[in-house]
C-alpha positions as CSV (number, residue, x, y, z in Angstrom):
1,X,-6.5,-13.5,-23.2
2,X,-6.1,-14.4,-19.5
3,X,-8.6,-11.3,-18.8
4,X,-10.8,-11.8,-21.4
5,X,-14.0,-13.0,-19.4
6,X,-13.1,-10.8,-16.6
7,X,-13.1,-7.8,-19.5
8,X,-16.2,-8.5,-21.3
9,X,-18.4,-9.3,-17.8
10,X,-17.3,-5.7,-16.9
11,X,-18.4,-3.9,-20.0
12,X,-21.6,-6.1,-19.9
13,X,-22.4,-4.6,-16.7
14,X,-21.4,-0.9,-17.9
15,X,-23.9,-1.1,-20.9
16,X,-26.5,-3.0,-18.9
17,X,-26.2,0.7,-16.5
18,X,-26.9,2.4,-19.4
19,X,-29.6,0.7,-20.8
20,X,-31.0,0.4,-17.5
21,X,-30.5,4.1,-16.9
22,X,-32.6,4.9,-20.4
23,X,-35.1,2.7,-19.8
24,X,-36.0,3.9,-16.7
25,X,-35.0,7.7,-16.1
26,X,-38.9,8.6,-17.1
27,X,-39.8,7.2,-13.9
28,X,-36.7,8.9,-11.9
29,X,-35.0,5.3,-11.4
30,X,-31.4,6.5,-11.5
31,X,-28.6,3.5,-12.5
32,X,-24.9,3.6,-11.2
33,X,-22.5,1.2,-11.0
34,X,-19.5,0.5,-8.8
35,X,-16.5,-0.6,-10.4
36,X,-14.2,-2.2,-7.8
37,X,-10.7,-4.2,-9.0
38,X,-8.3,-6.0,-6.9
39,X,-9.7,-5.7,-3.5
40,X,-8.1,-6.3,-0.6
41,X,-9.7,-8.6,1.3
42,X,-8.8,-11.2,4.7
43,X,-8.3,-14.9,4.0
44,X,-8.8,-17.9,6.1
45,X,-5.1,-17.2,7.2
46,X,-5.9,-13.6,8.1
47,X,-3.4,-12.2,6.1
48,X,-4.6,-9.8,3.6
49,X,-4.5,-11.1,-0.1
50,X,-0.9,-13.0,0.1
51,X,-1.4,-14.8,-3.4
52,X,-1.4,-11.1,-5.0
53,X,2.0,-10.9,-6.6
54,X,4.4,-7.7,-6.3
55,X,4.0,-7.1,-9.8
56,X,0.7,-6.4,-9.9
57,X,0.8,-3.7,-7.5
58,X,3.3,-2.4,-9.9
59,X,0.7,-1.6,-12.3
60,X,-1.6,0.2,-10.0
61,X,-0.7,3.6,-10.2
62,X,-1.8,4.4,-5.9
63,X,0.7,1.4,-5.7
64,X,-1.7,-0.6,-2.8
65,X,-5.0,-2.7,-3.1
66,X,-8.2,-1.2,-2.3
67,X,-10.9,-2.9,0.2
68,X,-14.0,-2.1,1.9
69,X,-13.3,1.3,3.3
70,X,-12.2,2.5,-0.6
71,X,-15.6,1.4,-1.6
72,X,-18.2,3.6,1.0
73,X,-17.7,7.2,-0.3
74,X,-18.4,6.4,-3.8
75,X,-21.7,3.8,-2.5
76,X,-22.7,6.5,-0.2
77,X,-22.4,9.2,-2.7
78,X,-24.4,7.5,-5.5
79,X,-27.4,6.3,-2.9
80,X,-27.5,9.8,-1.6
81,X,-29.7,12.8,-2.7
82,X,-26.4,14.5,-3.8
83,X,-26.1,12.1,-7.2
84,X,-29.7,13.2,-7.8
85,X,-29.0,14.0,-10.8
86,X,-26.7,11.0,-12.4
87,X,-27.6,8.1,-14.0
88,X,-26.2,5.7,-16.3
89,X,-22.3,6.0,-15.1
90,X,-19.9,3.6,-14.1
91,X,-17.5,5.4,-11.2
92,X,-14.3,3.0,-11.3
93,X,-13.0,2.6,-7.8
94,X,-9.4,1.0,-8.9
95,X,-6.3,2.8,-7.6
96,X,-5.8,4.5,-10.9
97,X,-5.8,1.2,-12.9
98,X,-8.2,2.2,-15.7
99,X,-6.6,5.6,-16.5
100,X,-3.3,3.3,-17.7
């Protein structure tokens, strides 16, 4: 229950991709969405995300959080000419964590 809003915003955005993608693909709009979870970013302290617990990392199969640099090849990729021909996808960038 404690991810329940988290859960349901993320499939909201996959189907509004899709849709999107549909809607528009006549016109050669192409639709992709990043999926990021538990990045890795610097606090006020500087230390990099110190309230994460041990136990989550535990359930992410790479074992570590992803940040920013985990996030360019797959933004890259889909703004480039090489995804030409995708649309409507959802790439999850999560350390394995959907595939459990």
């Amino acid at each position: 229950m404690q991810t329940m809003a988290y859960n349901t915003s993320k499939g909201a955005l996959i189907a509004m991709t899709r849709a999107l993608a549909g809607g528009m693909g006549h016109a050669q709009h192409q639709r992709q969405c990043d999926l990021p979870r538990l990045l890795s970013v610097e606090d006020d302290a500087g230390s990099r995300s110190s309230r994460i617990g041990a136990d989550v990392l535990e359930l992410t199969p790479l074992g570590r959080l992803g940040g920013d640099e985990d996030l360019k090849g797959s933004v890259v990729f889909l703004a480039s000419e090489a995804s030409r021909h995708i649309t409507g996808q959802a790439l999850a960038v999560d350390g394995g964590c959907s595939a459990i």
